[in-house]
N, CA, C and O atoms as a CHARMM CRD file, in Angstrom:
* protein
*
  268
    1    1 UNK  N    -14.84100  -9.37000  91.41400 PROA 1      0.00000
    2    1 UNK  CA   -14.25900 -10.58700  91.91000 PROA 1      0.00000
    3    1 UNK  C    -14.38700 -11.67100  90.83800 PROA 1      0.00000
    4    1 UNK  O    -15.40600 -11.64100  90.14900 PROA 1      0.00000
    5    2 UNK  N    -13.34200 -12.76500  90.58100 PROA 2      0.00000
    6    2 UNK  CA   -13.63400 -13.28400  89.72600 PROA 2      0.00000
    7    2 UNK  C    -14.30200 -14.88300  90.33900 PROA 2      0.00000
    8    2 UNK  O    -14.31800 -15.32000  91.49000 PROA 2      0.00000
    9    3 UNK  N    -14.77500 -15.44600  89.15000 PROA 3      0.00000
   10    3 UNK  CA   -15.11600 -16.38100  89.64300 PROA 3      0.00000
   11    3 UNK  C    -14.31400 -17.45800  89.03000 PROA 3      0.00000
   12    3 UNK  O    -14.05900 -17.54100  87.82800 PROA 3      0.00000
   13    4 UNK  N    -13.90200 -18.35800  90.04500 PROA 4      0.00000
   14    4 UNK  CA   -12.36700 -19.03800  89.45000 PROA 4      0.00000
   15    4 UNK  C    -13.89200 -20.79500  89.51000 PROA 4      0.00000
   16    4 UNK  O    -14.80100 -21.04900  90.30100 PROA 4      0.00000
   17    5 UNK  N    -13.39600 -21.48400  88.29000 PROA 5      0.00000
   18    5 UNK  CA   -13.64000 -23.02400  87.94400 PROA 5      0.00000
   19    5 UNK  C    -12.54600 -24.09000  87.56900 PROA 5      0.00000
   20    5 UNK  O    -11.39700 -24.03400  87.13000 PROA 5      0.00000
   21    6 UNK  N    -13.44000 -25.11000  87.94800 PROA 6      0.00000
   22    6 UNK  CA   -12.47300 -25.69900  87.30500 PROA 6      0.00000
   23    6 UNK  C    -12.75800 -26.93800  86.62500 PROA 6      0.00000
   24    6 UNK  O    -13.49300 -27.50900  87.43100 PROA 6      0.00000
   25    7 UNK  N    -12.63900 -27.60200  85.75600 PROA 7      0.00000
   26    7 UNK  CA   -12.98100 -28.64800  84.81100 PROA 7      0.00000
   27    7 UNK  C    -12.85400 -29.81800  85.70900 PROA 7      0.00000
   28    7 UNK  O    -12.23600 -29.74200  86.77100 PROA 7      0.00000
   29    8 UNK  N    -13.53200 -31.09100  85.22300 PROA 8      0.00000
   30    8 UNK  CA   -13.39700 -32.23500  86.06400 PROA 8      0.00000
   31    8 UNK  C    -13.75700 -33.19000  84.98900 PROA 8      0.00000
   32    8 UNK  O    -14.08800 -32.75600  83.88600 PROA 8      0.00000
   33    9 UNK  N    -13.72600 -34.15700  85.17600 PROA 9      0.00000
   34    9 UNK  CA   -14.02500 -35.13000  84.06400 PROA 9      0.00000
   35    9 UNK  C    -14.62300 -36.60200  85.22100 PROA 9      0.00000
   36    9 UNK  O    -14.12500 -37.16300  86.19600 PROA 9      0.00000
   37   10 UNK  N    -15.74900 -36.74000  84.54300 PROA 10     0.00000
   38   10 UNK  CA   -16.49800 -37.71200  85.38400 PROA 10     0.00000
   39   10 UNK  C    -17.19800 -37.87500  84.70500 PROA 10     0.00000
   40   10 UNK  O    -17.49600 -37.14300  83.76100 PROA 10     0.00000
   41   11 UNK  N    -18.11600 -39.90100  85.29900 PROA 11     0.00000
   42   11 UNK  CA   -19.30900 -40.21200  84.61900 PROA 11     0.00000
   43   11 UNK  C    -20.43400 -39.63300  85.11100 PROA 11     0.00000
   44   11 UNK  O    -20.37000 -39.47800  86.33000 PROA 11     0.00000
   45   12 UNK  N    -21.63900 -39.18200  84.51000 PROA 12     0.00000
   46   12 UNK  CA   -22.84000 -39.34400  85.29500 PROA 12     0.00000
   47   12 UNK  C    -23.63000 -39.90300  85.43100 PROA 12     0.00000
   48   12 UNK  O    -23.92000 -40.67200  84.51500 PROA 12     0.00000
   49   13 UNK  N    -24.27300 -39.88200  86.35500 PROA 13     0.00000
   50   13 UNK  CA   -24.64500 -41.29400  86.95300 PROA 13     0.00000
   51   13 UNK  C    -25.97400 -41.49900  87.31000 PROA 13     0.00000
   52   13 UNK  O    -26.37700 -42.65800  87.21900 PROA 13     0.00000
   53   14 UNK  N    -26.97600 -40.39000  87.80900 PROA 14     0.00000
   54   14 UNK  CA   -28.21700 -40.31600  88.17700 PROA 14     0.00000
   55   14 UNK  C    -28.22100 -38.83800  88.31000 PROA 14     0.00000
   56   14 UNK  O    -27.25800 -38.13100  88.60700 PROA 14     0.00000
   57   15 UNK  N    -29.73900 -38.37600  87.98300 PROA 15     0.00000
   58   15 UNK  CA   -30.26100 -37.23700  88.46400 PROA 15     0.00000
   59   15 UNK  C    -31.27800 -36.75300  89.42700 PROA 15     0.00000
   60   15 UNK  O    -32.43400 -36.92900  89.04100 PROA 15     0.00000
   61   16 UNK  N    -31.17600 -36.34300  90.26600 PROA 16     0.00000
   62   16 UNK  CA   -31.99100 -35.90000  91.71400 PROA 16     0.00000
   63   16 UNK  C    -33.65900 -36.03900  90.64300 PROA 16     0.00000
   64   16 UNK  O    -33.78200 -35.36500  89.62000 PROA 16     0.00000
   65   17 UNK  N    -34.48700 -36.75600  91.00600 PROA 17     0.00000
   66   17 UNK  CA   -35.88000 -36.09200  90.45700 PROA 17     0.00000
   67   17 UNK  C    -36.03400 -34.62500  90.56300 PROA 17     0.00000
   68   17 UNK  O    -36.15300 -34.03800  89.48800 PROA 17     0.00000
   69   18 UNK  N    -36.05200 -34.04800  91.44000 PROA 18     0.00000
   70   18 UNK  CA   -36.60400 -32.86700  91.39500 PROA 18     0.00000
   71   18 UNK  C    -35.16500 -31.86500  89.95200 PROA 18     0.00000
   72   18 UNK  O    -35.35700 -30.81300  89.34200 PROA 18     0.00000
   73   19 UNK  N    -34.22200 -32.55900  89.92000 PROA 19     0.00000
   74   19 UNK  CA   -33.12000 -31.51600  88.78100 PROA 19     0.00000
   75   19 UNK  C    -32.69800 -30.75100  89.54700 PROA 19     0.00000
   76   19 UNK  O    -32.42000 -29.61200  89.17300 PROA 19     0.00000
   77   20 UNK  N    -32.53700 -31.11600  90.74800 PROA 20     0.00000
   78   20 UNK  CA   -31.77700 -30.24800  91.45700 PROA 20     0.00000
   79   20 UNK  C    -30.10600 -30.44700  91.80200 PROA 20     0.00000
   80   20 UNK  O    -29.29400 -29.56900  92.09600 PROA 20     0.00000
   81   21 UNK  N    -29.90300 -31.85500  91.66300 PROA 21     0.00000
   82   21 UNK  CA   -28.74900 -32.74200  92.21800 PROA 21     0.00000
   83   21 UNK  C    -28.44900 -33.35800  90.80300 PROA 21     0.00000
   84   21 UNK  O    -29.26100 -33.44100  89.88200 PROA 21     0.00000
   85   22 UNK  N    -27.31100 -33.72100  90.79300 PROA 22     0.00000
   86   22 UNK  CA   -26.81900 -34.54300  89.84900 PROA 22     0.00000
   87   22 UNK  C    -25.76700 -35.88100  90.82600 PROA 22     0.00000
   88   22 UNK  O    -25.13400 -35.42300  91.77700 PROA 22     0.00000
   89   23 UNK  N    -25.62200 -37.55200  90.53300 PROA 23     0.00000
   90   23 UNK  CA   -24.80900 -37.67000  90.94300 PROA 23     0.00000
   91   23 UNK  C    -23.42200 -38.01900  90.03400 PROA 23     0.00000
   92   23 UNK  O    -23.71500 -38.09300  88.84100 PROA 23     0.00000
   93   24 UNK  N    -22.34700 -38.19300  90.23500 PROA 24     0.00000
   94   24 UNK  CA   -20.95700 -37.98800  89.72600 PROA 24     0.00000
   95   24 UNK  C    -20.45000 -39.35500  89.90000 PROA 24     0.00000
   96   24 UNK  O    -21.14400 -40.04900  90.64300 PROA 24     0.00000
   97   25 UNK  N    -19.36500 -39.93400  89.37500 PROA 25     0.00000
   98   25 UNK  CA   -18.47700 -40.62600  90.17900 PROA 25     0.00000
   99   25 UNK  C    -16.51300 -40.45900  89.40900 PROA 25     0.00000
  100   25 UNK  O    -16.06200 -40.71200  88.29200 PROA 25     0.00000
  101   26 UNK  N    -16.10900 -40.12700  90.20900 PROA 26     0.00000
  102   26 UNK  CA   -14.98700 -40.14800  89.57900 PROA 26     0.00000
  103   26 UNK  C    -14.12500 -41.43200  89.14600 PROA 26     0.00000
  104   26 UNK  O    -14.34700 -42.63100  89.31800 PROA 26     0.00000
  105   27 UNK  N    -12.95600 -40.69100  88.46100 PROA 27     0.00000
  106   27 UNK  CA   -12.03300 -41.85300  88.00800 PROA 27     0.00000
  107   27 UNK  C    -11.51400 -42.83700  88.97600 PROA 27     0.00000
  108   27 UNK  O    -11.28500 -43.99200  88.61600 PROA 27     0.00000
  109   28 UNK  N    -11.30600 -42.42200  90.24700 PROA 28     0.00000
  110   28 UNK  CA   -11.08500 -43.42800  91.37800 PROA 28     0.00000
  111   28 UNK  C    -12.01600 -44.03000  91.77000 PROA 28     0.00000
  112   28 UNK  O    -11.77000 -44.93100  92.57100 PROA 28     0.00000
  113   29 UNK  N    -13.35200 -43.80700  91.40500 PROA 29     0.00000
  114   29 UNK  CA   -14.36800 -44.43700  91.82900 PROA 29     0.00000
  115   29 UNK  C    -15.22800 -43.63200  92.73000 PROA 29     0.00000
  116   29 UNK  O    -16.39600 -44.02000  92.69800 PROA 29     0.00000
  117   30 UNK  N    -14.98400 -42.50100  93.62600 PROA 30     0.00000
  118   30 UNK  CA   -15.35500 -42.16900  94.62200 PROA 30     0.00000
  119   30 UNK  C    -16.74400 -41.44900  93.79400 PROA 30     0.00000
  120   30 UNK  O    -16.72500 -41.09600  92.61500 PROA 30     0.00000
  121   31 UNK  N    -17.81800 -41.34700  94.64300 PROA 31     0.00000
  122   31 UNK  CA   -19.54600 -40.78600  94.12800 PROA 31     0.00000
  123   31 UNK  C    -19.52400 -39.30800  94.64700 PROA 31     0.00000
  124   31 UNK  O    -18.85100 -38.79500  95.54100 PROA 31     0.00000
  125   32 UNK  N    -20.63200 -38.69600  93.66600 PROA 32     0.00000
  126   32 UNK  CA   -20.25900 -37.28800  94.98900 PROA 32     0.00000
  127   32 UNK  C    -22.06200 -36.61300  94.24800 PROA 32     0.00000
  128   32 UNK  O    -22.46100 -36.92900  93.12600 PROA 32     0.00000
  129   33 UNK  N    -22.74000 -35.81500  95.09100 PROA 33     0.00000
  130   33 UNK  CA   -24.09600 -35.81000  94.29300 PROA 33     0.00000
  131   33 UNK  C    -23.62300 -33.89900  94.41400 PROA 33     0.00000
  132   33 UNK  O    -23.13200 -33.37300  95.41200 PROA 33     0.00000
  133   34 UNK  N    -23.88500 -33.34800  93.38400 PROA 34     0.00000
  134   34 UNK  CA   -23.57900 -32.03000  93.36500 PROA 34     0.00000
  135   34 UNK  C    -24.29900 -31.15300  92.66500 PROA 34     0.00000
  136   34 UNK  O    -24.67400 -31.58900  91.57700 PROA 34     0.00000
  137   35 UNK  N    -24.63300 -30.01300  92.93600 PROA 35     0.00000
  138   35 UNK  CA   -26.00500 -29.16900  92.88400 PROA 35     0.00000
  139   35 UNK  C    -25.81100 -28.44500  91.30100 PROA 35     0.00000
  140   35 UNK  O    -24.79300 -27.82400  90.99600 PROA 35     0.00000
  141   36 UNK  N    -26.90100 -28.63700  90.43400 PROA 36     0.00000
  142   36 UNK  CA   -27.30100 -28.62900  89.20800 PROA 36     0.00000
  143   36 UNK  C    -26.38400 -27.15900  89.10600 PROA 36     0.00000
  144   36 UNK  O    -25.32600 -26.87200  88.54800 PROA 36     0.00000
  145   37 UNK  N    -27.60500 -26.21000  90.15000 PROA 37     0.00000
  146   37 UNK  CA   -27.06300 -24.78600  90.23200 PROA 37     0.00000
  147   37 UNK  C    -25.97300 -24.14400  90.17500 PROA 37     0.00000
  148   37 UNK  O    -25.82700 -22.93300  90.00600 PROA 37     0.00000
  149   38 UNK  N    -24.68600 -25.45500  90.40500 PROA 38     0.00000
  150   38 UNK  CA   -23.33100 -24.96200  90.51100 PROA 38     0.00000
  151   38 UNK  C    -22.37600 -25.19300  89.63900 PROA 38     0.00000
  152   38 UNK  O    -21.17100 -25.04200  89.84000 PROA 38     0.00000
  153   39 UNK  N    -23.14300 -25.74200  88.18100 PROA 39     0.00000
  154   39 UNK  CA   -22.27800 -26.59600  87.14900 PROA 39     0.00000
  155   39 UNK  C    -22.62700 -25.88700  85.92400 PROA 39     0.00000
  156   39 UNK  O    -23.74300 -25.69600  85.44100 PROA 39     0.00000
  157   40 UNK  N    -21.50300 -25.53700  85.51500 PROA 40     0.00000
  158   40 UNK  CA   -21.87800 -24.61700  84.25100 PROA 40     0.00000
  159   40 UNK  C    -22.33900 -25.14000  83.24700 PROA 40     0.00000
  160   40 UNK  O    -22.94500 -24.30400  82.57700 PROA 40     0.00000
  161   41 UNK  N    -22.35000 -26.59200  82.61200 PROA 41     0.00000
  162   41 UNK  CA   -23.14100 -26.92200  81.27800 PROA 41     0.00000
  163   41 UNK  C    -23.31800 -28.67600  82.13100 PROA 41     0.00000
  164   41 UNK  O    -22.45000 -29.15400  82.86300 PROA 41     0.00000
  165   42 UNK  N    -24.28900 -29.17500  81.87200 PROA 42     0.00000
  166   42 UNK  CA   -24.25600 -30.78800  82.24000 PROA 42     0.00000
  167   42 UNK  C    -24.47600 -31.38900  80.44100 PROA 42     0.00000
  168   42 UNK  O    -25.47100 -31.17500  79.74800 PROA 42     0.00000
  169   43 UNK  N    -23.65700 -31.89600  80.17200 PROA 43     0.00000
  170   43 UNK  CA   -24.02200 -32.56800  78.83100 PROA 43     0.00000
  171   43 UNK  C    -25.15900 -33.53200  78.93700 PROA 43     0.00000
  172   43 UNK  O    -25.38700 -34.22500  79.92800 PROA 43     0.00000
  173   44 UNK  N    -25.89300 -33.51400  77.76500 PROA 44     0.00000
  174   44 UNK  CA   -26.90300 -34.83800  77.51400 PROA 44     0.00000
  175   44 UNK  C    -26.83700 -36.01000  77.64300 PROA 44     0.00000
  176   44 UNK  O    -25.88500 -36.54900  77.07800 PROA 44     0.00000
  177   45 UNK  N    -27.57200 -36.68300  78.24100 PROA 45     0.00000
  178   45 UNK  CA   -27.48200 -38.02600  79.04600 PROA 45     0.00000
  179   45 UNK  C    -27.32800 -38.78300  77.40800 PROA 45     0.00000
  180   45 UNK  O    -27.23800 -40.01100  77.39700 PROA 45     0.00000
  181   46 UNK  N    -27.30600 -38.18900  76.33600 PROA 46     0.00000
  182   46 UNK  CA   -26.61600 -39.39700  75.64400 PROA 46     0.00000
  183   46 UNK  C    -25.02000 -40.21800  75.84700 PROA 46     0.00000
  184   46 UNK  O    -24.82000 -41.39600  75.54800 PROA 46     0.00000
  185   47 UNK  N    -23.75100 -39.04900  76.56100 PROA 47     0.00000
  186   47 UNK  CA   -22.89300 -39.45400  77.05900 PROA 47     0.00000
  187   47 UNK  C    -22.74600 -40.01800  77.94000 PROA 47     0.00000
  188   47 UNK  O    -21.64700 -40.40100  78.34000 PROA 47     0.00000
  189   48 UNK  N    -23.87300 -40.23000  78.50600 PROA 48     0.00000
  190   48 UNK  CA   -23.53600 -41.05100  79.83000 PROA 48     0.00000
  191   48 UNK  C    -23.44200 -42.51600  79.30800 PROA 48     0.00000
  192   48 UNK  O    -23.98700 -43.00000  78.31600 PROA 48     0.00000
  193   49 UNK  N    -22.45500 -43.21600  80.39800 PROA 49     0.00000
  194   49 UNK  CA   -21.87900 -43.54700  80.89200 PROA 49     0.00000
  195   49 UNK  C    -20.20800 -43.29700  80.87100 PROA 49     0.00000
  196   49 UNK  O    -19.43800 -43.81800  81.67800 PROA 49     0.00000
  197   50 UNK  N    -19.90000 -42.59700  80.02700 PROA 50     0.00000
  198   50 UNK  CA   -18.92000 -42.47800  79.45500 PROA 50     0.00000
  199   50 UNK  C    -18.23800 -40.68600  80.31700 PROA 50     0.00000
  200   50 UNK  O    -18.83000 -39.72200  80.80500 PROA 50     0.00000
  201   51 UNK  N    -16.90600 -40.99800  80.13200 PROA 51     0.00000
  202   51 UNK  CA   -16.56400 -39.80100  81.29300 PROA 51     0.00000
  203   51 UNK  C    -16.83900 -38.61800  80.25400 PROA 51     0.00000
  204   51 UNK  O    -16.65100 -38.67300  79.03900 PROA 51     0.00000
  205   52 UNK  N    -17.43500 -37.29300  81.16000 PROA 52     0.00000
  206   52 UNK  CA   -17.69800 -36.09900  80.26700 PROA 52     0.00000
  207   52 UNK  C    -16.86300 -34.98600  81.44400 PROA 52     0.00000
  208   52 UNK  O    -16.56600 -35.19100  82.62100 PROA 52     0.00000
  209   53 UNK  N    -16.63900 -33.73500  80.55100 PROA 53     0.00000
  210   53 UNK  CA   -15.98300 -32.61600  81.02300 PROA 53     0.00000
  211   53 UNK  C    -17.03600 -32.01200  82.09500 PROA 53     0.00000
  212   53 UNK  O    -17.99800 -32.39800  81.43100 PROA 53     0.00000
  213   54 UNK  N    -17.58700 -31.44500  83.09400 PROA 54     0.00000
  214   54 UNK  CA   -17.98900 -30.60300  84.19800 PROA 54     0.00000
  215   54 UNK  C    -17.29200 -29.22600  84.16100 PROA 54     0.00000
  216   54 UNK  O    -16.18100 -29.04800  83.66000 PROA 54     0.00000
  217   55 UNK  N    -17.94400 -28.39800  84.65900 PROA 55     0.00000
  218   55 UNK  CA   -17.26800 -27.07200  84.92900 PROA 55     0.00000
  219   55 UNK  C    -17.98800 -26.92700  86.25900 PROA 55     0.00000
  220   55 UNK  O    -19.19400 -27.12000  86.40600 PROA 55     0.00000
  221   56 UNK  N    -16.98100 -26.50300  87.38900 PROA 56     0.00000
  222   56 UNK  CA   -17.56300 -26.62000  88.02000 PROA 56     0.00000
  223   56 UNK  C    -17.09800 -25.69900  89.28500 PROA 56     0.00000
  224   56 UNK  O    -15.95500 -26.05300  89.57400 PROA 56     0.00000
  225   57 UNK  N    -17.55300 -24.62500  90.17800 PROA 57     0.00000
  226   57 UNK  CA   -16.51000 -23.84000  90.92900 PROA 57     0.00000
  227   57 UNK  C    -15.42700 -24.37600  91.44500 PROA 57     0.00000
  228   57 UNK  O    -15.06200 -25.55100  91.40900 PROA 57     0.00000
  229   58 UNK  N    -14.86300 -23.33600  91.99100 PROA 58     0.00000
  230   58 UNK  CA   -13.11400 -23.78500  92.30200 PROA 58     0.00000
  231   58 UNK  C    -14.00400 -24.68600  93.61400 PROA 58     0.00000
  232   58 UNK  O    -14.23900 -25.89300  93.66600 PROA 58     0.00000
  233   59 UNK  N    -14.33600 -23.70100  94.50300 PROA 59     0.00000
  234   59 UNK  CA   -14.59900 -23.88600  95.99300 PROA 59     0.00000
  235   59 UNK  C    -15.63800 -25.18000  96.37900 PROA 59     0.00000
  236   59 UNK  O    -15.56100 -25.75000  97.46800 PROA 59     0.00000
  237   60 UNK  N    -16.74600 -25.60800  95.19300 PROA 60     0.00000
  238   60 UNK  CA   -17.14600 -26.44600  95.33600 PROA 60     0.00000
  239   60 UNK  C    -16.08300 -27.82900  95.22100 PROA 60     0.00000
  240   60 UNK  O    -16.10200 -28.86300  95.88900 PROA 60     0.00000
  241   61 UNK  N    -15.17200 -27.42000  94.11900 PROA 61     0.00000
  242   61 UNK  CA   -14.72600 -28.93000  93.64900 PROA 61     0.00000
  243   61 UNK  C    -13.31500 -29.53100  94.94700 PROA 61     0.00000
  244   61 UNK  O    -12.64200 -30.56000  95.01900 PROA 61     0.00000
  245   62 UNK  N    -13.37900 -28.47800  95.64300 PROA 62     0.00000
  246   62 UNK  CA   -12.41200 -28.23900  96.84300 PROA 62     0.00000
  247   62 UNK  C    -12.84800 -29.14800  97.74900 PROA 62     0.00000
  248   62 UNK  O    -12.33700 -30.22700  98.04800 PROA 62     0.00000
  249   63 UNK  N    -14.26200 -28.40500  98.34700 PROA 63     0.00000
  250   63 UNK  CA   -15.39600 -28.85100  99.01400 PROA 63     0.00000
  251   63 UNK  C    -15.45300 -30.64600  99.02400 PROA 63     0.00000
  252   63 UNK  O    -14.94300 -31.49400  99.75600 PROA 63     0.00000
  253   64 UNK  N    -15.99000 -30.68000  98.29800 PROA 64     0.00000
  254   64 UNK  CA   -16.20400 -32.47900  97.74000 PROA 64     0.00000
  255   64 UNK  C    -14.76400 -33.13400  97.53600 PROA 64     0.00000
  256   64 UNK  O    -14.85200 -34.31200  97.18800 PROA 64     0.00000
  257   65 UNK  N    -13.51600 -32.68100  97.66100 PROA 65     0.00000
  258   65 UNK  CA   -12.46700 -33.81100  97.42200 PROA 65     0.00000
  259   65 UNK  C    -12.04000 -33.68700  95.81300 PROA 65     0.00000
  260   65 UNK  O    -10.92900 -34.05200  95.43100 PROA 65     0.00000
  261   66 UNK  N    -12.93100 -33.19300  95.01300 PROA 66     0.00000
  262   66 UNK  CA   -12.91800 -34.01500  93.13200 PROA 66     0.00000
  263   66 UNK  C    -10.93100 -33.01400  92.75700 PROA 66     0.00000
  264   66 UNK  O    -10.04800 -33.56100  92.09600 PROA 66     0.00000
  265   67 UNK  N    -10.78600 -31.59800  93.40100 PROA 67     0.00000
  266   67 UNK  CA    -9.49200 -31.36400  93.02300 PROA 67     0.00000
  267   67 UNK  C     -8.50400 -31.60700  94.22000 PROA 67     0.00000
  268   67 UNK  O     -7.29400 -31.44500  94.06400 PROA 67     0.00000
């Protein structure tokens, strides 16, 4: 079975203490906090604030609204 993703482009914004959560906010503004476990690379908080690429499952990014 494959596993289908899909790219997103967002700032990040905070990280769960425990590194479990990350939160997001998109280009419309909307926030979304989404599980470390489900994101294929998180870039280094040196980009933050600035929008970075996500990989991120199809079904999650469904889930949350982001596609």
């Amino acid at each position: 079975m494959k596993d289908d993703s899909v790219t997103i482009w967002c700032c990040l914004l905070s990280e769960d203490p425990s590194g479990s959560a990350i939160e997001i906010e998109m280009e419309a503004g909307t926030k979304h906090w989404l599980p470390t476990s489900q994101i294929g690379h998180i870039p280094d908080a040196v980009h933050w604030p600035r929008p970075v690429p996500l990989i991120v499952p199809d079904w999650l990014a469904k889930q949350e609204g982001l596609i």
